[in-house]
VEXPAVO-837097 format. One line per field, with one value per residue (C-alpha): residue number from 1; residue in three letters; x, y, z. Coordinates in pm, 1 decimal. Example, Ala and Ser with C-alpha at 12.3 -4.5 7.8 and 13.67 -1.06 7.14 Angstrom:
% VEXPAVO-837097
k: 1  2
r: Ala  Ser
x: 1230.0  1367.0
y: -450.0  -106.0
z: 780.0  714.0
END
This chain:
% VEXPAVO-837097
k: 1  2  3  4  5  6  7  8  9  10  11  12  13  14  15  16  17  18  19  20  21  22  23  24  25  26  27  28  29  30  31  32  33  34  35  36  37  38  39  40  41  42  43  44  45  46  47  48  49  50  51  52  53  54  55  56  57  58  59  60  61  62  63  64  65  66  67  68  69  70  71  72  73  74  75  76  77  78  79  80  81  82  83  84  85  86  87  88  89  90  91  92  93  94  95  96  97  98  99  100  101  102  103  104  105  106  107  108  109  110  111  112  113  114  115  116  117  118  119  120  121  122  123  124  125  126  127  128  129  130  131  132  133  134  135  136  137  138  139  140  141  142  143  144  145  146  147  148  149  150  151  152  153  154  155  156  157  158  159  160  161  162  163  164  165  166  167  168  169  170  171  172  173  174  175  176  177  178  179  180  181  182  183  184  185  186  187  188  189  190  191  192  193  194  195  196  197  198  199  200  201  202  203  204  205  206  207  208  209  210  211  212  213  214  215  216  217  218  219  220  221  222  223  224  225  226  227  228  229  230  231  232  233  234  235  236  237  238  239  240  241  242  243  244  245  246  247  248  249  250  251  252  253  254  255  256  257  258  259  260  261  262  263  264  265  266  267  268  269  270  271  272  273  274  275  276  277  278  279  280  281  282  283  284  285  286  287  288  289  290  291  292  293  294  295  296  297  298  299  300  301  302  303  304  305  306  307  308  309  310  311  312  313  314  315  316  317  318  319  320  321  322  323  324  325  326  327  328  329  330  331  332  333  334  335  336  337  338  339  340  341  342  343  344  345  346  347  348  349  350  351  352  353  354  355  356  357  358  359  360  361  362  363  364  365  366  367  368  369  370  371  372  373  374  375  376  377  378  379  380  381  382  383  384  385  386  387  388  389  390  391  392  393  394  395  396  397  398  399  400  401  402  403  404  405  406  407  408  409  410  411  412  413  414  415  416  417  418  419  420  421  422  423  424  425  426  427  428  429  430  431  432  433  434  435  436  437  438  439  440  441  442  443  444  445  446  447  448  449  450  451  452  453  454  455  456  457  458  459  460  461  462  463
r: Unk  Unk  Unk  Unk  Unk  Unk  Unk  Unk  Unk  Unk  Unk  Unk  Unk  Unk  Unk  Unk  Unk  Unk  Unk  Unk  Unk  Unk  Unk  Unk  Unk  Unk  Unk  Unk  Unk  Unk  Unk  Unk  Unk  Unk  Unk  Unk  Unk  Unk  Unk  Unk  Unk  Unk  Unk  Unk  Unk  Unk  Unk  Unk  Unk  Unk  Unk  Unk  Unk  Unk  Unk  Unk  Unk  Unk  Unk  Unk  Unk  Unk  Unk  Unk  Unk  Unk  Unk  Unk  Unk  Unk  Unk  Unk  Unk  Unk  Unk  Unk  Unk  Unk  Unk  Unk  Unk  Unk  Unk  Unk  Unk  Unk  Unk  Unk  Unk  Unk  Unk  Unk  Unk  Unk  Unk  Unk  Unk  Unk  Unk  Unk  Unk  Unk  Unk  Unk  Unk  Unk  Unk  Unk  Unk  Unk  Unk  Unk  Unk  Unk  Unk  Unk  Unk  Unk  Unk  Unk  Unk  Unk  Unk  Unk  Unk  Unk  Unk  Unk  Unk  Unk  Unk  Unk  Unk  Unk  Unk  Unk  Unk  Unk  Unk  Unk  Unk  Unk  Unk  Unk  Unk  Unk  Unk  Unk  Unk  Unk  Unk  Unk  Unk  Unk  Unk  Unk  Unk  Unk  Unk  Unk  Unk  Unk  Unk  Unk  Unk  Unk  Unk  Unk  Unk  Unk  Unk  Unk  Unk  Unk  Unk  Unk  Unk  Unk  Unk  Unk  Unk  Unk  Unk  Unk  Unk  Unk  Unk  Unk  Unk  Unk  Unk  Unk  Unk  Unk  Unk  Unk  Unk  Unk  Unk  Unk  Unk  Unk  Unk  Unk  Unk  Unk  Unk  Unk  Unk  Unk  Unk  Unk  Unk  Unk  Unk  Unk  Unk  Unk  Unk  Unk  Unk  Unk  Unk  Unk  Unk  Unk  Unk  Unk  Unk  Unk  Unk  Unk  Unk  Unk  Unk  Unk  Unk  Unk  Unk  Unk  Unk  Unk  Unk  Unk  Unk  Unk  Unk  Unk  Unk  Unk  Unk  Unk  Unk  Unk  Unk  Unk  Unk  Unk  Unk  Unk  Unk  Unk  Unk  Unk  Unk  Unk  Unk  Unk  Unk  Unk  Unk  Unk  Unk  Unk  Unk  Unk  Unk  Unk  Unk  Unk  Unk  Unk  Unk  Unk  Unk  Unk  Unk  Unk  Unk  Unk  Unk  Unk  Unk  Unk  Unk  Unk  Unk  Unk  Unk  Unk  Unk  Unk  Unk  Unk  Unk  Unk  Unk  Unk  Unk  Unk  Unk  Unk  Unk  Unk  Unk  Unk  Unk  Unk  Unk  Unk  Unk  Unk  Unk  Unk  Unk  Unk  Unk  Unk  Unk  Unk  Unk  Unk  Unk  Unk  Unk  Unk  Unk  Unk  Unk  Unk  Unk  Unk  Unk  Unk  Unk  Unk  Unk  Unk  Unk  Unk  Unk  Unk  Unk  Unk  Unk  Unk  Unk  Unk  Unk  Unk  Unk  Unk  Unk  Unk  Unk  Unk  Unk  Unk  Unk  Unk  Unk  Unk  Unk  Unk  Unk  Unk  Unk  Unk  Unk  Unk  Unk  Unk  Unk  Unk  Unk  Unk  Unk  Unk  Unk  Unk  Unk  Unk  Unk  Unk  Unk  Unk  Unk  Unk  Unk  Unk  Unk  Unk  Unk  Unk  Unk  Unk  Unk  Unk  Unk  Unk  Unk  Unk  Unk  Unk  Unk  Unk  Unk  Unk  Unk  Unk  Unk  Unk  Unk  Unk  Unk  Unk  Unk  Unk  Unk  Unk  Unk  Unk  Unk  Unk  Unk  Unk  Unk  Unk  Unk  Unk  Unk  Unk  Unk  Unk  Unk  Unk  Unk  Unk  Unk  Unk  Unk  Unk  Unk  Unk  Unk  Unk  Unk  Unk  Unk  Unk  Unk  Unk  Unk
x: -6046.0  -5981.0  -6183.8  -5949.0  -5884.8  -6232.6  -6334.1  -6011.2  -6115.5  -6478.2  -6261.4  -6082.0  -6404.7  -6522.8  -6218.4  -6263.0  -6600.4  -6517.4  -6320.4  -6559.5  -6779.6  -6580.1  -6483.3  -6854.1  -6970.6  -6773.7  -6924.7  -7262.8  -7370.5  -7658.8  -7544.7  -7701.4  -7941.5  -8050.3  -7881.1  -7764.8  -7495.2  -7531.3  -7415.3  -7105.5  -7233.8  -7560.2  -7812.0  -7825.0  -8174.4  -8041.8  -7814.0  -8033.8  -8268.7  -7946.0  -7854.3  -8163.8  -8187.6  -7823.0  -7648.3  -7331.8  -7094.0  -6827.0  -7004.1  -7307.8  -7049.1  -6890.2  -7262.7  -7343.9  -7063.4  -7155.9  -7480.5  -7314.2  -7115.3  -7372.0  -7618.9  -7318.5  -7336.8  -7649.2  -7785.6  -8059.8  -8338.4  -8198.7  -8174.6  -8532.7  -8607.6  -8421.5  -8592.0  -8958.2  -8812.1  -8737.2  -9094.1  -9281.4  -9100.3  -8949.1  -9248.2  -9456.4  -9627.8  -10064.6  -10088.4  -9858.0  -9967.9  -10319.5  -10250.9  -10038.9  -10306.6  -10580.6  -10347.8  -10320.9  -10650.7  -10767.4  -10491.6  -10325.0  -10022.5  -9662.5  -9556.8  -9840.0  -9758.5  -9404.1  -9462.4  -9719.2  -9446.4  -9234.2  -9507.5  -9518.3  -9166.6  -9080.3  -8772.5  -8637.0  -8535.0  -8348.4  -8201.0  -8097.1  -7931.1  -7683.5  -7594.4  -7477.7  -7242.0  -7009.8  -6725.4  -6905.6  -7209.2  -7338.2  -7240.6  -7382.8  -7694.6  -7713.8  -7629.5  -7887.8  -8169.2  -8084.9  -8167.6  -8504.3  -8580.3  -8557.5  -8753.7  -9023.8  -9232.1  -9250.1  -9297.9  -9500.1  -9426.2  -9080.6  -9152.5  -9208.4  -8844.6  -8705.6  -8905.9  -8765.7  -8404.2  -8498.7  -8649.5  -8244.7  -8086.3  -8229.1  -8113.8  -7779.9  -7707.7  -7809.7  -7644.2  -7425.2  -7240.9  -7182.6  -6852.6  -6824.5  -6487.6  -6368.0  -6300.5  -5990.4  -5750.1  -5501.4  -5821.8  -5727.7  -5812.6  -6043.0  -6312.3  -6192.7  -6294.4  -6623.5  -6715.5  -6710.2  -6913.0  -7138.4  -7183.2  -7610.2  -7690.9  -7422.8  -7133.2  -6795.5  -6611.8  -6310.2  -6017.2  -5934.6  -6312.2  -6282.9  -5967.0  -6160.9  -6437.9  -6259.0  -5890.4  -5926.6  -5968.6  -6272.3  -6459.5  -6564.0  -6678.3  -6771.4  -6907.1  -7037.2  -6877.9  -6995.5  -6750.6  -6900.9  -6874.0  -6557.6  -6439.4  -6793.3  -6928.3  -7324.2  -7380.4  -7196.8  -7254.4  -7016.4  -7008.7  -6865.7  -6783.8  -6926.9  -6983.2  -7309.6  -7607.8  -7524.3  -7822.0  -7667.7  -7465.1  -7246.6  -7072.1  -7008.3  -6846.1  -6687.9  -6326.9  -6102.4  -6265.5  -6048.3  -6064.6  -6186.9  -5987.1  -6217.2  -6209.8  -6375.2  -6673.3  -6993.3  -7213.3  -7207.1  -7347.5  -7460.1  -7459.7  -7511.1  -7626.6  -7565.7  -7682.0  -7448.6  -7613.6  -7953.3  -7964.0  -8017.6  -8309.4  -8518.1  -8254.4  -8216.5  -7861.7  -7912.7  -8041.0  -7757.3  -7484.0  -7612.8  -7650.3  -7278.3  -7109.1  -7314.0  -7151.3  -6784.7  -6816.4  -6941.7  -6629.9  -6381.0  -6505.9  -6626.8  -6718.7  -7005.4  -7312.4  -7544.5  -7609.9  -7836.1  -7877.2  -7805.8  -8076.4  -8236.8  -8622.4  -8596.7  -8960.8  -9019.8  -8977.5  -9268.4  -9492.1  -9463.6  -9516.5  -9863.0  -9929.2  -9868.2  -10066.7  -10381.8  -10362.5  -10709.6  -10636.7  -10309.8  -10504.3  -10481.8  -10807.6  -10799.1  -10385.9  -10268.6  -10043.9  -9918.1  -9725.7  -9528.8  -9447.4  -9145.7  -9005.3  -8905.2  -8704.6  -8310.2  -8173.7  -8423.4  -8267.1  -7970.6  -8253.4  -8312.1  -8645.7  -8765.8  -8620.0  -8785.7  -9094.3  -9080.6  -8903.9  -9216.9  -9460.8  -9235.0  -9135.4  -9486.6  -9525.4  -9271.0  -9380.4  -9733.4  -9555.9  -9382.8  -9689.6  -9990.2  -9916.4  -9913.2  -9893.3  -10116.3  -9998.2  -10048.5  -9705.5  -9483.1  -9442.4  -9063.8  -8877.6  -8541.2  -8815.7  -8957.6  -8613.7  -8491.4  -8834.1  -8881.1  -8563.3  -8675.1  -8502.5  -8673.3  -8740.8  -8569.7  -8558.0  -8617.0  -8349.5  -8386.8  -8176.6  -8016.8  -7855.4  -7820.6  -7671.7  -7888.2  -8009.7  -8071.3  -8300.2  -8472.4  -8563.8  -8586.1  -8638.8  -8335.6  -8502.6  -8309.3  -8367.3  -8229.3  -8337.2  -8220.9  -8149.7  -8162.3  -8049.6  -8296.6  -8615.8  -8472.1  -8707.0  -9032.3  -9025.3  -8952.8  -9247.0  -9495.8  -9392.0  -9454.9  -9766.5  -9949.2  -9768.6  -9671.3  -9421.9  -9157.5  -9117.1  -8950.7  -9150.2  -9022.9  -9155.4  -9503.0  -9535.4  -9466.5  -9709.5  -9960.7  -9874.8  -9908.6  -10249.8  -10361.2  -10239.9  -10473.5  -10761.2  -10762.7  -10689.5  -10332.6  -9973.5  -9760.7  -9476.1
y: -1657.6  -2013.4  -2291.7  -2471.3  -2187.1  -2084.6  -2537.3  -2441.5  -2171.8  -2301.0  -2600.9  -2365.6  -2192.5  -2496.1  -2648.5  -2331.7  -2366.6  -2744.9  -2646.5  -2415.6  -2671.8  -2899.6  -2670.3  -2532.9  -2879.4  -2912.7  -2568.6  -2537.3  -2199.8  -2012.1  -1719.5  -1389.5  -1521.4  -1717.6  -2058.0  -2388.1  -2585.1  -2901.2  -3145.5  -3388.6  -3685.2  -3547.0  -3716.6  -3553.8  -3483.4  -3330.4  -3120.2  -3023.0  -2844.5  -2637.5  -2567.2  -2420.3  -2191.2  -2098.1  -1772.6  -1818.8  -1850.3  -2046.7  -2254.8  -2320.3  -2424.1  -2641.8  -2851.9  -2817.1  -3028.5  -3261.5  -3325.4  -3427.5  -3679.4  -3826.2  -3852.8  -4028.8  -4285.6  -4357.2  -4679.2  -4712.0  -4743.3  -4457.4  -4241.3  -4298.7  -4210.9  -3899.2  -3840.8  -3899.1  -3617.3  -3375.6  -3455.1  -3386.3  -3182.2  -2931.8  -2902.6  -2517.4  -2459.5  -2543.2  -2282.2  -1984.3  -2061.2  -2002.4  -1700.0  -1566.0  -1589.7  -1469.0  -1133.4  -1106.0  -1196.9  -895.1  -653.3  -733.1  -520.9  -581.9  -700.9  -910.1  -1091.8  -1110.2  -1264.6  -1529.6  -1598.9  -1688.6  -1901.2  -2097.4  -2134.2  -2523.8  -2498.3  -2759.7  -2532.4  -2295.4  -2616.7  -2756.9  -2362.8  -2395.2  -2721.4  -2620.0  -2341.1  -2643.5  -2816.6  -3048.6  -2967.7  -2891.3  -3254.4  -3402.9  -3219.5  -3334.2  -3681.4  -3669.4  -3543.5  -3862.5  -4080.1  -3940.9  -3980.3  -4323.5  -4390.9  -4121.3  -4439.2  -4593.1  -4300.0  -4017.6  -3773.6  -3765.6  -3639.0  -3248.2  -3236.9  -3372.4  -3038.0  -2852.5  -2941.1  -2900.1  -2543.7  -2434.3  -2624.2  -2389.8  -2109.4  -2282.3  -2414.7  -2153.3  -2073.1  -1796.6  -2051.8  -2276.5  -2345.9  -2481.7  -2662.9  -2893.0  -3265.5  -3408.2  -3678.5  -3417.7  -3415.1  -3528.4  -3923.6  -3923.3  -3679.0  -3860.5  -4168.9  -4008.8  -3986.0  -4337.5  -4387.9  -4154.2  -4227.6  -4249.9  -4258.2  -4522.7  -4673.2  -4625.3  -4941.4  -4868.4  -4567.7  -4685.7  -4613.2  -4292.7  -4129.8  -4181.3  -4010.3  -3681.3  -3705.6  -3681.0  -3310.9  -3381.7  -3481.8  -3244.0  -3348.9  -3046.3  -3029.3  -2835.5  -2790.8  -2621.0  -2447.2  -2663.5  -2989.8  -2896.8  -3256.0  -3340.7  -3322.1  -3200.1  -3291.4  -3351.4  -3345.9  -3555.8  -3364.9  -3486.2  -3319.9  -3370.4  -3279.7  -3470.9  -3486.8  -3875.2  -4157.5  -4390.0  -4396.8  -4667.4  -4396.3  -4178.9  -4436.2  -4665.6  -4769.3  -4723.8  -4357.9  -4138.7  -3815.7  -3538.2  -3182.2  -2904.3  -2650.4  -2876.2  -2978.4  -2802.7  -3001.7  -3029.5  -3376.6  -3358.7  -3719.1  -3788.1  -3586.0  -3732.0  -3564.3  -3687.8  -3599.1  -3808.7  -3579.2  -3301.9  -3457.5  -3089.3  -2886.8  -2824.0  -2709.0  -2941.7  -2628.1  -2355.5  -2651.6  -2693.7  -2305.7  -2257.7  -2523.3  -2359.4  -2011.9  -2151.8  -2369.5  -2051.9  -1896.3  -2167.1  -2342.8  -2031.8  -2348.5  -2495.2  -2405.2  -2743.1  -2841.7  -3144.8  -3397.0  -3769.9  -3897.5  -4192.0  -4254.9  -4436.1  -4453.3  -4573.7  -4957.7  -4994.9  -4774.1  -4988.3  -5305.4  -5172.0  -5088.3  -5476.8  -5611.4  -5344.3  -5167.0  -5017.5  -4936.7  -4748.0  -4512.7  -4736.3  -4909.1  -5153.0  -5155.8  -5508.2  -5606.8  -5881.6  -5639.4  -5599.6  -5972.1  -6051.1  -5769.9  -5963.4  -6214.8  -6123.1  -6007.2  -5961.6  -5617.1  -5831.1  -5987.6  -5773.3  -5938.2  -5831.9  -5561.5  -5393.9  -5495.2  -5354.8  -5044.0  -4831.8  -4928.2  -4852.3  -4531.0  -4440.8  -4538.1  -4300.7  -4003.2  -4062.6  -4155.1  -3780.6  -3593.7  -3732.5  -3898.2  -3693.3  -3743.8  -3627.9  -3266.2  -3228.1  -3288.9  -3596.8  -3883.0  -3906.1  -3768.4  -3634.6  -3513.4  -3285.2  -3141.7  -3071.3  -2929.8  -2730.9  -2567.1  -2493.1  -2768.1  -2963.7  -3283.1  -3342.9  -3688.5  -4057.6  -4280.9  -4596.7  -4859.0  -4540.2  -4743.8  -5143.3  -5161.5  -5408.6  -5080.1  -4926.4  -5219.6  -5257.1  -4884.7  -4778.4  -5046.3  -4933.2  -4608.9  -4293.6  -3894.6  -3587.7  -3280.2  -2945.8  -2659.3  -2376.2  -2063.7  -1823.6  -2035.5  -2148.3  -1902.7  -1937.5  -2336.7  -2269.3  -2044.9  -2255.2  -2548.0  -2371.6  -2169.1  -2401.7  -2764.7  -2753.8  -3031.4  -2822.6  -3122.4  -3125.7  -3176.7  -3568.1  -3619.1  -3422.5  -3651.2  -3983.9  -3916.4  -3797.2  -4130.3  -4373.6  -4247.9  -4232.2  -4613.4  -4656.1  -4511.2  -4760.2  -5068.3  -5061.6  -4908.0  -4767.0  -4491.7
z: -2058.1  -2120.8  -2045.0  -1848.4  -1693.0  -1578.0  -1495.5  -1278.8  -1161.0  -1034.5  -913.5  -618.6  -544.7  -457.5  -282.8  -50.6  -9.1  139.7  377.3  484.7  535.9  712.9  946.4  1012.0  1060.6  1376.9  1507.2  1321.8  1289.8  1188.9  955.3  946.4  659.8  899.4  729.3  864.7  736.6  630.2  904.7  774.7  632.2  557.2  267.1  -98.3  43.8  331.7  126.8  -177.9  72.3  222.1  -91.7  -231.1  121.1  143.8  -10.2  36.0  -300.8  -213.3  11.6  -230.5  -497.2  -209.7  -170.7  -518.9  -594.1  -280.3  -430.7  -775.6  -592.6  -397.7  -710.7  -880.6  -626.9  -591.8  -732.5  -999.1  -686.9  -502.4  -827.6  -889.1  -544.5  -582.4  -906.6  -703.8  -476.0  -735.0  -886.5  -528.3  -306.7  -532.2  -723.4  -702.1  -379.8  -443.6  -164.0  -297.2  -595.2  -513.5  -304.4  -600.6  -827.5  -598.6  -570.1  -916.6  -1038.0  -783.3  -935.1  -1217.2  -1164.0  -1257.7  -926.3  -886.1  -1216.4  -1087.2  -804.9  -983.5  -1187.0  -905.2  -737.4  -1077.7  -1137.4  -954.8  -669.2  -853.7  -1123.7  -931.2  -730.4  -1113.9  -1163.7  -838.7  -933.7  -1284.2  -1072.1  -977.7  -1173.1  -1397.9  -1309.0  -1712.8  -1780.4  -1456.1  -1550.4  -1901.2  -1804.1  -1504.7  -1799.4  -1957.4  -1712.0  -1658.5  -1989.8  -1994.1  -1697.1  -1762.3  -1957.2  -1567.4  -1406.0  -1572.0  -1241.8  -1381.8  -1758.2  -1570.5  -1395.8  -1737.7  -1891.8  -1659.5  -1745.4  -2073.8  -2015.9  -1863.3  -2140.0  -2409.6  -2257.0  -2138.7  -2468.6  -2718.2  -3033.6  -2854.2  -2630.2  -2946.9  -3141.7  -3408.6  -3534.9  -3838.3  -3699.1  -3903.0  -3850.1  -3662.0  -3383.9  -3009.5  -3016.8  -2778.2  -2967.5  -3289.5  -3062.5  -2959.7  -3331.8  -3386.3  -3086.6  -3160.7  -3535.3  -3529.2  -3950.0  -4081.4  -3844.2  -3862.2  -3845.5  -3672.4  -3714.4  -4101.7  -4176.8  -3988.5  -4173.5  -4496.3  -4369.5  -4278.6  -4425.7  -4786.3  -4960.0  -5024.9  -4711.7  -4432.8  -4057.2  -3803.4  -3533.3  -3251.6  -2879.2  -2537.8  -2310.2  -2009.3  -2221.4  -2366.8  -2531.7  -2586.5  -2899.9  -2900.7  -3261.4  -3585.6  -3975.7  -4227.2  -4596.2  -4915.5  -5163.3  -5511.3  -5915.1  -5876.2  -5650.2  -5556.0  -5528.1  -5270.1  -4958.5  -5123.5  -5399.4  -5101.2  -4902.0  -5187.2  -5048.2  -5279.3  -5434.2  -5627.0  -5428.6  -5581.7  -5550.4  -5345.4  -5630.1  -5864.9  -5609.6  -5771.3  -5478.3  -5066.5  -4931.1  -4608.3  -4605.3  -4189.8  -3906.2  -3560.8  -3220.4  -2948.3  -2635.1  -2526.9  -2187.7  -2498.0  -2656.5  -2753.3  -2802.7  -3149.8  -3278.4  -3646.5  -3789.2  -3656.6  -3771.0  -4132.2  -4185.3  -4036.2  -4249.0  -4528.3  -4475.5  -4388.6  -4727.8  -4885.3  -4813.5  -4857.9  -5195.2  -5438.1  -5694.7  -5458.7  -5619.2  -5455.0  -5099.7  -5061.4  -4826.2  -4823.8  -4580.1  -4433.4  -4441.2  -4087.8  -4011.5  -4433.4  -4338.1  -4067.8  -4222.2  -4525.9  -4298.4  -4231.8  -4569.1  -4649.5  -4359.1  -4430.2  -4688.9  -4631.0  -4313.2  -4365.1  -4646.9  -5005.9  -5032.3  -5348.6  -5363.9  -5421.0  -5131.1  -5303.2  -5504.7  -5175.2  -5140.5  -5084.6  -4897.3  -4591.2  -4790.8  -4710.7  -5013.0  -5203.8  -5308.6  -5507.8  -5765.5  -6045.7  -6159.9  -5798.1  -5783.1  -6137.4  -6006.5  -5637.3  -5776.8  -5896.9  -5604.0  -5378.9  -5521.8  -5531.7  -5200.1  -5045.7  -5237.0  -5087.7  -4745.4  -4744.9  -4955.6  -4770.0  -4453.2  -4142.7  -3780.5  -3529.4  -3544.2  -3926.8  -4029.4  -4198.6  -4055.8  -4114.0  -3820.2  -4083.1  -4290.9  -4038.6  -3961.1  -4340.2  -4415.5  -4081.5  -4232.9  -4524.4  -4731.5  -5063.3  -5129.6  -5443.0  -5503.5  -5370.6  -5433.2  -5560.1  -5330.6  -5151.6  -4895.8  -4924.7  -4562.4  -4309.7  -4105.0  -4459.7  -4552.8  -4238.6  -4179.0  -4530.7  -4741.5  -4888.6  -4991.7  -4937.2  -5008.7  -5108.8  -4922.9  -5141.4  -4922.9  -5200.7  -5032.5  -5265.7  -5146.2  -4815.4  -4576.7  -4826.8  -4768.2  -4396.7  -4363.2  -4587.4  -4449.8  -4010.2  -4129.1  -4399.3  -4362.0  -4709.4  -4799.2  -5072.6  -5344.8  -5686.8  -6008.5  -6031.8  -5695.0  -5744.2  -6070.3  -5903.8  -5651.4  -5930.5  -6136.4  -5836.9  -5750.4  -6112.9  -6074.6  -5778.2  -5921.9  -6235.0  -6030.8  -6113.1  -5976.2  -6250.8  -6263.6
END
């Protein structure tokens, strides 16, 4: 079955169920359920609570899309109302709640556990599964997740019906609902378009950018696609194809490249990962993408032998801010932070006196950043770092002056990494890295590290 086919479908179920309505809110009547219809012109209030009660298909589809409507037209103070609604009155009962655990705490049977996890479950969630039944509802839902998420920082109430989205979307957007397809330039324009927009690691600057990013032999862009969000993109990878592991985003993207032929590409760069969806934030699909593109590559190009990453460090810059303000503080007692002088100075990256100076501390400095530094939950700092090691990936190498763009030098001092995804080691790194924390590194990273704090230790920084 298609998808337009099946949207379509839903559409007439819920066209049906209208008219239902309309017709039952002349003569209300109480079903044999013992359920009202909403009353014509009734709130999104009004018609969330009938919608939760009723049983009716056609008819729930019918409100379901009502209360999509409504929400649409709501303004931001009446959205957050209808957010603090979802957050109190569709929360789990205190009192069946209580009397569910009382019951089970006295007899821990199966139906007793049942029905405790009933009481626990909110009646928002089942609210949030009726409205996915109607024609859009997926993408109203995703887009309504959104929303909360940026106003859960004023209102904390909010941050549990935003988990509660989140809890559906895993199971709504799980790897068997996923497609994945090739983007090229022979893609409809307006997901072509969506890739510009939704370009997160380095922008495309306009359509002429774009064709050289998936048109020649050797450049790849996939992505992946749900049935319910059908020209929506959830999250895309660009790949280039390569002889060499490369040290900078600017040989990837050099205008004016001679293209390399597909059967003489040794390496895949997976030089940009973007997630498309904010409402989505949680739902992981960076992993099930990489592995995917790994095993169509596989196939296609017998000669790829390398897949590595291109990434940014985008937490690299402010970390080394602190550093340079305290370096105490931030876990370098005795470094010099004069040796960092200099670093807010606009190009300083273009003089090579600088430049030789900065390059071992700073290379020093980011193998300690990945090695040493964690966050509160034991693991690296670096956000892309977490994901390519969660994986199982490597870090194989810093790169000196990686990316030169403005973002590149404000986020990552211009640093950039390569993250090795070595199919023989990839589920021993994954399982070190979730059981023990271990951070997989290559020898010339290990040995930086070693040399920097060798450098620290005799009151000086050397490579």
């Amino acid at each position: 079955m298609s998808t337009s086919f099946f949207q379509d479908m839903l559409g007439e179920i819920a066209e049906r169920g209208r008219s239902l309505l309309e017709r039952s809110a002349v003569v209300p009547a109480i079903s044999r359920v013992g359920w009202r219809s909403p009353a014509k012109g009734a709130s999104i209030d009004e018609l969330s609570r009938a919608l939760l009660s009723g049983r009716g298909e056609a008819s729930g589809v019918a409100i379901a899309r009502q209360v999509l409507d409504l929400y649409a037209a709501l303004s931001p103070e009446e959205r957050t109302a209808f957010f603090r609604l979802l957050a109190r009155d569709f929360a789990p009962s205190p009192e069946r709640l209580r009397a569910a655990w009382a019951q089970y705490d006295a007899d821990p049977s199966p139906a007793h556990l049942q029905a405790l996890l009933r009481a626990v479950e909110p009646p928002r969630q089942e609210l949030f599964r009726r409205l996915n039944l109607a024609p859009g509802g997926t993408r109203a839902l995703v887009a309504m997740r959104e929303k909360l998420l940026e106003e859960v920082g004023r209102e904390e109430e909010f941050a549990s019906v935003a988990d509660d989205l989140e809890h559906l979307f895993h199971s709504w957007f799980n790897r068997g609902f996923l497609m994945m397809q090739r983007i090229t330039w022979s893609t409809p324009a307006d997901i072509l378009e969506r890739i510009i927009r939704y370009e997160a690691v380095h922008t495309i600057h306009g359509w002429d950018e774009l064709r050289r990013r998936v048109q020649p032999p050797d450049r790849r862009c996939y992505a992946f696609f749900h049935p319910s969000l059908v020209d929506e993109p959830l999250i895309f990878v660009e790949v280039a194809l390569t002889r060499e592991i490369p040290h900078s985003i600017q040989e990837v993207l050099a205008d004016g490249r001679e293209p390399l032929a597909p059967e003489r590409a040794t390496t895949a760069v997976f030089y940009s990962i973007s997630n498309c969806q904010p409402g989505l934030r949680g739902i992981s699909f960076g992993n099930f993408l990489i592995k995917q593109v790994v095993e169509d590559l596989c196939r296609d190009i017998p000669s790829l032998k390398t897949f590595v990453t291109l990434s940014p460090i985008p937490g690299f810059g402010r970390w080394l801010s602190r550093v340079a303000e305290d370096p105490e503080g931030a876990g370098f007692p005795g470094f010099d932070r004069g040796r960092l002088a200099g670093l807010d100075e606009p190009d300083w990256h273009l003089d090579p006196v600088r430049t030789a100076e900065l390059k071992p501390v700073m290379l020093g400095l980011a193998a300690a950043y990945f090695l040493r530094m964690k966050n509160g939950k034991g693991q690296p700092l670096d956000p892309v770092a977490r994901f390519h090691l969660g994986n199982g990936a490597r870090l194989e190498r810093i790169n000196w002056l990686g990316d030169t763009s403005p973002k590149g030098m404000r986020e990552g001092a211009g640093l950039m990494v390569n993250y090795l995804y070595d199919l023989g080691t990839i589920e021993a790194h994954h399982e070190a890295y979730a059981n023990q924390g271990v951070v997989a590194a290559s020898g010339p990273v290990q040995r930086q590290l070693r040399d920097f704090e060798a450098g620290l230790l005799e009151g000086r920084v050397a490579v």
